[in-house]
C-alpha positions in Angstrom: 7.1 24.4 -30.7 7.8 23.7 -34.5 8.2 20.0 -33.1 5.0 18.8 -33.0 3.9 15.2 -32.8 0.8 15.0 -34.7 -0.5 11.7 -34.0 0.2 12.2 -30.3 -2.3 15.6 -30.4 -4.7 13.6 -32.7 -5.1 10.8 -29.8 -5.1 13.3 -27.3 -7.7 15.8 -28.7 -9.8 12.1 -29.5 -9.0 11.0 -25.8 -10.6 13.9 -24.8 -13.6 13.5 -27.0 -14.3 10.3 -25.6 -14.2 11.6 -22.1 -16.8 14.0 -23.1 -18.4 11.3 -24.8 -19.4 9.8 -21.6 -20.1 12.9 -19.9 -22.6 13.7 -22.3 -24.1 10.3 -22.3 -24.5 10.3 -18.5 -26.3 13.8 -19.3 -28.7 12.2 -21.4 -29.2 8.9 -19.1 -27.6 6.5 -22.0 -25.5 3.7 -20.0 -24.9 2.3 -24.1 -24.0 5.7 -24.5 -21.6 6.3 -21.9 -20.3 2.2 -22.0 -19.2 3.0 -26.0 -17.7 6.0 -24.7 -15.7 4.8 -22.1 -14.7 1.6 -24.4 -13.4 3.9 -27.5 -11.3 6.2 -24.6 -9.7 2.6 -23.5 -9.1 2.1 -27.2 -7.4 5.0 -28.1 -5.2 5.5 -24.5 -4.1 2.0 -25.5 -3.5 2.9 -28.6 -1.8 6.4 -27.9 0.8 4.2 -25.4 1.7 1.7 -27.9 2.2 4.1 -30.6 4.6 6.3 -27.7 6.7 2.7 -27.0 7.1 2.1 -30.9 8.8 6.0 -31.3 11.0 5.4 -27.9 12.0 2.1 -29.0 12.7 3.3 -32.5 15.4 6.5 -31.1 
């Protein structure tokens, strides 16, 4: 467990966050809302994959 990736469970616990993000904003009735949401999750799973190809390419 002492390996820990930290930007991996940064992106994830942010991943997560977004998802939320949109739940919340279909609470509330915000399509903006729950668009942003959904466009910052896209964001940071593209992000979170690029960032897994660099490290596998790199070892």
């Amino acid at each position: 467990m002492s390996n820990i990736k930290w930007p991996f469970l940064f992106l994830a616990i942010a991943a997560v966050a977004c998802m939320g993000g949109v739940g919340i904003a279909i609470s509330y009735r915000s399509i903006i809302g729950a668009v942003f949401s959904l466009i910052a999750f896209i964001v940071v799973m593209g992000f979170g994959f690029t960032l897994k190809r660099k490290y596998k390419n790199e070892s």
